[in-house]
N, C-alpha and C positions, 0 to 999 in steps of 0.2 A: 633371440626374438621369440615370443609368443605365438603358438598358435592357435590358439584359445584363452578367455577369460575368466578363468577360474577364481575359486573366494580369496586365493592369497593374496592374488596380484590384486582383486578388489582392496584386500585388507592397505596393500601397497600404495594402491593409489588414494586412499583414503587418507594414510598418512601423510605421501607425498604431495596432495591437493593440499593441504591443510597446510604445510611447511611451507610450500608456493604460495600461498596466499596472507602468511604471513612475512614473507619478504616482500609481499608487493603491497602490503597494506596501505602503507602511506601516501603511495603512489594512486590506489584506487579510490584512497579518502579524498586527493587533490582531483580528481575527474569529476567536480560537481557544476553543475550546468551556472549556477550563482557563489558568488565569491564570498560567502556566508560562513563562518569558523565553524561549522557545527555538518560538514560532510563526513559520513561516517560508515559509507558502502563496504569500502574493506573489511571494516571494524565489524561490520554487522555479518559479513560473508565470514570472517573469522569465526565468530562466536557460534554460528551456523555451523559449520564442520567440524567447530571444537564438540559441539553436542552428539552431533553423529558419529565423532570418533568412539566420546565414551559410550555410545549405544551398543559397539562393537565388542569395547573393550566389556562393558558388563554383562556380554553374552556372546561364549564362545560358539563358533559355527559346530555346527553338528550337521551333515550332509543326510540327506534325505528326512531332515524334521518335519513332520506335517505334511507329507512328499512331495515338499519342494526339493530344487538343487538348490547344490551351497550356494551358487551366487547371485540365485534369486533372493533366496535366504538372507542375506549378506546386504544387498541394495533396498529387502526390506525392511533390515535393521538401520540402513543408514540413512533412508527415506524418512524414519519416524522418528529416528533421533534427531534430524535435522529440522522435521516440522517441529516439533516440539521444542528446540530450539531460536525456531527461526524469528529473527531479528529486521523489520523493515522486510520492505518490496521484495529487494533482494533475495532476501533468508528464504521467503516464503516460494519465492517462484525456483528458487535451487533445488527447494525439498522438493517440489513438483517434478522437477526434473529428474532427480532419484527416483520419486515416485511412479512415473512414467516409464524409466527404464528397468524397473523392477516387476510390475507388470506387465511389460511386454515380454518380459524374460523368464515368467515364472515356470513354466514346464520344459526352459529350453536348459539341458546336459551338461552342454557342450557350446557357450558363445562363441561361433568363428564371425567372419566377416557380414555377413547378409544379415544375420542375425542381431548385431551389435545395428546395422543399420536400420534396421526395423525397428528395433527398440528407440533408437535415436529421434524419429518421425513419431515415435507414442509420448517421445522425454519433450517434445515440441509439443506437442497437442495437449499435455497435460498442462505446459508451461503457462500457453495460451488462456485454458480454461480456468486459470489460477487469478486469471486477469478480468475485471468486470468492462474496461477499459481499454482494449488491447492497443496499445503503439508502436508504430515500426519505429526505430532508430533505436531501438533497447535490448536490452536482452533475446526480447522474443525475436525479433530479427537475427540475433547472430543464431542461436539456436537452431532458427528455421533452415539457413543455408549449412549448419553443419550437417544437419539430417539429408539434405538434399543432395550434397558433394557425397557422404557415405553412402546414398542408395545409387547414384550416378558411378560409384566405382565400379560396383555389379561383381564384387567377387567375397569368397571368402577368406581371401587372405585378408587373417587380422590388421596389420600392421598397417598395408596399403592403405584400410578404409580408417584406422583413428588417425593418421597421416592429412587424409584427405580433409576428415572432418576439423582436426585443428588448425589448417591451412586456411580451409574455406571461412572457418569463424575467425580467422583472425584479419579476414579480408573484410566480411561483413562486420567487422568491427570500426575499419579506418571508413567505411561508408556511414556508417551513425550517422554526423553530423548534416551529410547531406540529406538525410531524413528525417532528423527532427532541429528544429531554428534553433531551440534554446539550447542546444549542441550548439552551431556551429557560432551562434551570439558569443558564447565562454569560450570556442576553438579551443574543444574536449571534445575525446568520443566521448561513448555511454560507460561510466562506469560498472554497471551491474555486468554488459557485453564483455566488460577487459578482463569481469572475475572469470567469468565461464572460460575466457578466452585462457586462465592462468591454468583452471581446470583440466581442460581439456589436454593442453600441454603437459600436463603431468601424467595424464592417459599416455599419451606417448611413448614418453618416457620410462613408466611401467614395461611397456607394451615391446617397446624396439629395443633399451637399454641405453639411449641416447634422449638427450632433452633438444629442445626443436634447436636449432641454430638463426633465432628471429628476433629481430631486436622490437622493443616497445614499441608502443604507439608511439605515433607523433601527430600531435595535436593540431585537429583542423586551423588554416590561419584564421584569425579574426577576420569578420564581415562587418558591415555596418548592421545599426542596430536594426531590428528586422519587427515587424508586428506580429504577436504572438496571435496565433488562429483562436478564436473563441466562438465555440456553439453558442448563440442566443437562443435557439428555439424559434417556436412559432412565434410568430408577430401576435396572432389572436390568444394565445395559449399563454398561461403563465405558468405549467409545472409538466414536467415530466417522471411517469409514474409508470413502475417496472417492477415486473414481480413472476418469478415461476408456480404452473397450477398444475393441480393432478384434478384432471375431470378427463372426461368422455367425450369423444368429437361433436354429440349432437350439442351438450351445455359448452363446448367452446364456440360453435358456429352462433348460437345465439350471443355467446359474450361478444362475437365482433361484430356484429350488430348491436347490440350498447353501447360501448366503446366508439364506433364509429360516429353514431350519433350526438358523442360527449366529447368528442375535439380531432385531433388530426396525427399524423408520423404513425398510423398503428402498423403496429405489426404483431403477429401470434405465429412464432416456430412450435413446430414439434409434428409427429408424427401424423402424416396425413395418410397415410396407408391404414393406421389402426383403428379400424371404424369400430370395433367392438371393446370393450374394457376401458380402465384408465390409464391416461399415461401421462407425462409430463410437456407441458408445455412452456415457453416463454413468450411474456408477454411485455410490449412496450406499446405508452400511447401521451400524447402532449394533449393535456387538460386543464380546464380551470377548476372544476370541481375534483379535488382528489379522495375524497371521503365519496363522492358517485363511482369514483374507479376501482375502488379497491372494494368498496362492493358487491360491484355487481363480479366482482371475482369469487365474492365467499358465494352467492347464488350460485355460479358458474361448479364450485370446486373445493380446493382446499389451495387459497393460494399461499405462497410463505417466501423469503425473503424478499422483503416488499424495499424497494427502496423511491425514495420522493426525492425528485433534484426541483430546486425552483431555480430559473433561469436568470433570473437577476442576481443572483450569487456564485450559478453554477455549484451549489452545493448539494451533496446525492442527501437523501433524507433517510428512514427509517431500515434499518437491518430487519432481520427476520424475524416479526412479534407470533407467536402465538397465541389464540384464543383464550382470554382467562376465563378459568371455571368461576363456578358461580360462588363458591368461597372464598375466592379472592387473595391468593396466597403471600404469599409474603414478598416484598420486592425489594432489591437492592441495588446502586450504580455502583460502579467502580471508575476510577479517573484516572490518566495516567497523567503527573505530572512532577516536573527538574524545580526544587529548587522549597527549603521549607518554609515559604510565607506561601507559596501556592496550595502544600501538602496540608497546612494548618487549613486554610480558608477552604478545600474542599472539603476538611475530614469535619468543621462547621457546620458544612452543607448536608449529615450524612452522611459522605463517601466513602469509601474504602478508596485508600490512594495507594497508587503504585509508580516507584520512580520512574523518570524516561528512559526508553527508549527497549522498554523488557521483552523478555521474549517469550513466546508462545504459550510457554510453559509457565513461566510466571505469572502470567495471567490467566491462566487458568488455575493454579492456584487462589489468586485472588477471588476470584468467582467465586469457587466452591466455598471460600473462606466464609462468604456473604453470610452462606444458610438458606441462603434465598432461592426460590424456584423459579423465579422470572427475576432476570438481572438485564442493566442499561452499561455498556461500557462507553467510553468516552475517552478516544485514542489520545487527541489532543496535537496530533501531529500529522502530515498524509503518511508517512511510512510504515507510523505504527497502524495503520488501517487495516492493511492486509494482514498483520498479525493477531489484532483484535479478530478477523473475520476468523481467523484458523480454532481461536482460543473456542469462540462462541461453536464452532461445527463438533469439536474435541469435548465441549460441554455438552450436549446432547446426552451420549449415554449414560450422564449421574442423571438426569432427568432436571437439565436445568435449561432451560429457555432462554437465550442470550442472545440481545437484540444490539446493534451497534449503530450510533448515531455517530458517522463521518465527521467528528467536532476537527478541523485543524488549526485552534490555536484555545487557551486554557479562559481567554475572553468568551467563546463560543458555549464552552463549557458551562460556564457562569450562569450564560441565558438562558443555556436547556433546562438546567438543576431548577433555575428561578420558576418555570412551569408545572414543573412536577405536579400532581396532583394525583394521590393515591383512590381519591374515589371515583377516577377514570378507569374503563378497561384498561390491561398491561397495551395491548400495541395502536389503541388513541394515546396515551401517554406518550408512547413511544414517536408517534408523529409530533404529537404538540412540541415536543425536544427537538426533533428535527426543524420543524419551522422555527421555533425560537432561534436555534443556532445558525439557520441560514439567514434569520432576518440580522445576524448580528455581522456588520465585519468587521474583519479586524487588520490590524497593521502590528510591522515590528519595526524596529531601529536595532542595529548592527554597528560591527565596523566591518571594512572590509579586511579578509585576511591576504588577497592577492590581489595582483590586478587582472584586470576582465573587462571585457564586452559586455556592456548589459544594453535592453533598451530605454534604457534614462543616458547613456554615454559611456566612457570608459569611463572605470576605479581604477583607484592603485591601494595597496594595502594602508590601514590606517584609515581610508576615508568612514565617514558616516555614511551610513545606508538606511533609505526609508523603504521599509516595502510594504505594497498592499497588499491584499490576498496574495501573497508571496512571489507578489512581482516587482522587483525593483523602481521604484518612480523618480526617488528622490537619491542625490548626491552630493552631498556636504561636507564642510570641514569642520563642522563646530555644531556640538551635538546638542544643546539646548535651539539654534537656528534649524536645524532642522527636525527634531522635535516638535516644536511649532508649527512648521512650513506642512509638515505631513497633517496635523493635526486639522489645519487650516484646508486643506487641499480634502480629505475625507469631509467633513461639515461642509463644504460646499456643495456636497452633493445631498443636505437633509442628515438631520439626527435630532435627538430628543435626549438621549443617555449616552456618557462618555464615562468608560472604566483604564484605566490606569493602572498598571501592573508594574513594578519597578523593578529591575533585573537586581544583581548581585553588586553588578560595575557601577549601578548609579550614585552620580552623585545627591548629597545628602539632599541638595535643596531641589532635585526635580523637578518632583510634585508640586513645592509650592507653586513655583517658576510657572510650572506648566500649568495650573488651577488660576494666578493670578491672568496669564494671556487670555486666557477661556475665558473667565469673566470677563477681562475688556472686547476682545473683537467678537467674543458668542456669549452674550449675558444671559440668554434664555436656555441654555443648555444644563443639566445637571449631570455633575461628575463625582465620581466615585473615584477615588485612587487607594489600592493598596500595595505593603511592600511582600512582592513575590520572590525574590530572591532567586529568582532563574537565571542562570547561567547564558554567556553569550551577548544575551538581549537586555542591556539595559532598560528599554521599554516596551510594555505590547499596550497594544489598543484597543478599545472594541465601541464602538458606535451602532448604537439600535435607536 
């Protein structure tokens, strides 16, 4: 057994995390909360450690570099290699996690027990801050109780406290679903919790010379279908607008007095001790006027990663725009999107496209590719979100301004690009994107690949699936009927334009199919259909 964490056993467990996660891959891609062919958490946690291993592998440790220890050293190369790899939510909140325990560990020698638990309570709180949105029943939840079990051992014996902590996470694993519905709806934990959970096992393993003796999870039973919780926001209020500022306490005290004045939920964190200098604050407040909010921010300060949700979509709006100079530089999006009728019709628009589902680093690539000093990414997906957020932070020191407009589905995308207007400031642009693509929503059609609990009923594999904003509504045998039936069910709520994306699987006559019902039961409606060629989704939707 160890008793200490040095760079080798790092080096070991880097390997061994990575072998571990790909025996369990499969198993982590079937942990997804809807019965949708296209879960890919494993797959993404894979690619994620495959990149941090080569960070290792193309830079040997050398003990005291830059005077660090090696195994600071070591968790710094695998922290960066991993962000930069990092793939989906997952990828991203794992590289946090290296991240975290790399800085809590940089001047420490010698990790024994305390020390590894300290660090573990930083790999938490970084995890968290990775998150704009934090949720219990996820990762951060297992995270949180490993940190807690390894400071509750209170010793320094190694072995007892990664014991303790991969116990404890595997406990706050099988509780997932009692903390989040659309767990225990699918009777799945949290997939991203089962990666750590496979992680951390291999710490272990490392650690004592023995791999845990614990069998899988076992999957929450099915419940009945349950209502999913949804923020509406203020009743009077139609937007919610968030954004961090570096000003001085006398220019923040008066912003809360604007702001208070211009609608309601406000809140301004940061430092209230620092009466002197600037320093950073967060700021959140539910408005109608969001061009008055963000205003009276720039009066206030320098605010920046400004994000707009409007509540009838629940969709977050504008990533971090920068002030354009008064030259007006040059601008460029990037889009991420599966499938070449989609790749064609953004690279029409402009774009630079990039396949699904890329990692960090790839797009960041793409950015610089642009030429562009202020660039608009367009994730296309929620997972790729977090990775679009890493690319845009990673972009920063070439001196490139990268703002992200949360688009989740390539319909939304459509809408923002259709506003573009270059003789706008870069981040009024960037909002009119944003509102464009929250006024848009959209739907998919699937099959199902297992069976599941959802809140429309149980599936079994095979069935047709309609989902709206990526929530299962509809359940069918016969995919032109439900095609239809969703089509029907979105237009009852209002629409004016209907776009039409046709996957890879569709069959030939869809479109027409689906264009001739439109015309009969919504003749006033106009509709766009093109063939996208995406994978999975025979059809996506988008109504504005």
């Amino acid at each position: 057994m160890l008793e200490t964490l040095d760079a080798a056993a790092l080096h070991r467990w880097c390997a061994g995390g990575l072998a571990a996660l790909k025996r369990h891959q499969d198993e982590i891609n079937q942990l997804n909360v809807y019965p949708v062919p296209d879960g890919d958490t494993g797959t993404n946690l894979v690619l994620t450690m495959t990149s941090a291993e080569q960070a290792l592998r193309l830079e040997r440790d050398d003990p005291g570099v830059d005077g660090q220890p090696a195994p600071a050293r070591v968790l710094r190369l695998l922290a960066r290699g991993a962000l930069l790899g990092a793939r989906g939510n997952s990828g991203v909140i794992v590289s946090q996690i290296l991240r975290g325990l790399a800085d809590a560990l940089g001047d420490t020698p010698e990790v024994r027990g305390r020390a590894l638990a300290r660090a573990l309570r930083a790999a938490g709180a970084a995890a968290y801050s990775a998150v704009a949105e934090p949720v219990e029943g996820t990762v951060l939840s297992v995270v949180t109780a490993a940190a807690a079990a390894a400071e509750r051992a209170d010793t320094d014996d190694l072995p007892a406290v990664v014991r303790a902590a991969a116990t404890a996470a595997a406990e706050a694993l099988a509780r997932t679903p009692e903390q989040l519905p659309a767990l225990a709806r699918a009777g799945v934990v949290d997939a991203g919790g089962r990666g750590l959970c496979v992680l951390l096992d291999a710490l272990v393993e490392v650690v004592t010379g023995a791999a845990p003796d614990r069998p899988g999870p076992v999957p929450a039973p099915p419940r009945r279908p349950l209502a999913a919780a949804r923020e509406t926001g203020s009743i009077e209020y139609a937007y919610e607008v968030q954004f961090l500022l570096d000003a001085d306490l006398a220019a923040v005290r008066r912003l809360r007095a604007e702001l208070a004045r211009l609608g309601d939920s406000l809140v301004v964190v940061g430092d209230e001790a620092e009466t002197t200098g600037t320093s950073t604050w967060n700021v959140h407040v539910h408005v109608n006027d969001v061009g008055a909010a963000i205003e009276a921010g720039v009066v206030a300060g320098r605010p920046y990663q400004i994000s707009v949700t409007r509540f009838e979509d629940q969709l977050p709006g504008a990533g971090p725009p920068e002030p354009a100079p008064a030259d007006a530089p040059e601008r460029a999006a990037v889009v991420v999107a599966s499938g070449p009728g989609l790749a064609a019709i953004f690279a029409a628009e402009g774009a630079t496209v990039v396949d699904g589902n890329p990692s960090a680093g790839e797009l960041l690539g793409a950015v610089r590719s642009t030429g562009a000093s202020r660039v608009v990414v367009l994730p296309n997906d929620p997972n790729t979100q977090a990775v679009a957020r890493v690319a845009a932070e990673e972009a920063q020191p070439f001196g490139i301004s990268v703002s992200v407009v949360p688009t989740r589905s390539p319909v939304q995308a459509l809408a923002a690009l259709a506003v573009r207007d270059p003789a706008r400031r870069f981040a009024d642009d960037v909002i009119a994107m944003a509102e464009a693509a929250g006024a848009c929503r959209y739907a998919e059609v699937c099959h199902a690949s297992r069976e599941a609990l959802t809140v429309a009923g149980r599936c079994h594999p095979g069935d047709v699936l309609g989902l709206v904003d990526g929530e299962v509504h509809l359940i069918g045998g016969d995919l032109v009927q439900t095609c239809t039936a969703l089509l029907d069910r979105m237009l009852g709520g209002g629409g004016e334009l209907v776009t039409l994306l046709l996957g890879a699987d569709a069959r030939e006559d869809l479109a027409e199919v689906l264009r001739a019902h439109l015309a009969r039961r919504w003749p006033f409606v106009e509709v766009h259909h093109y063939s996208g060629g995406q994978p999975f989704y025979p059809l996506l939707v988008g109504v504005e």
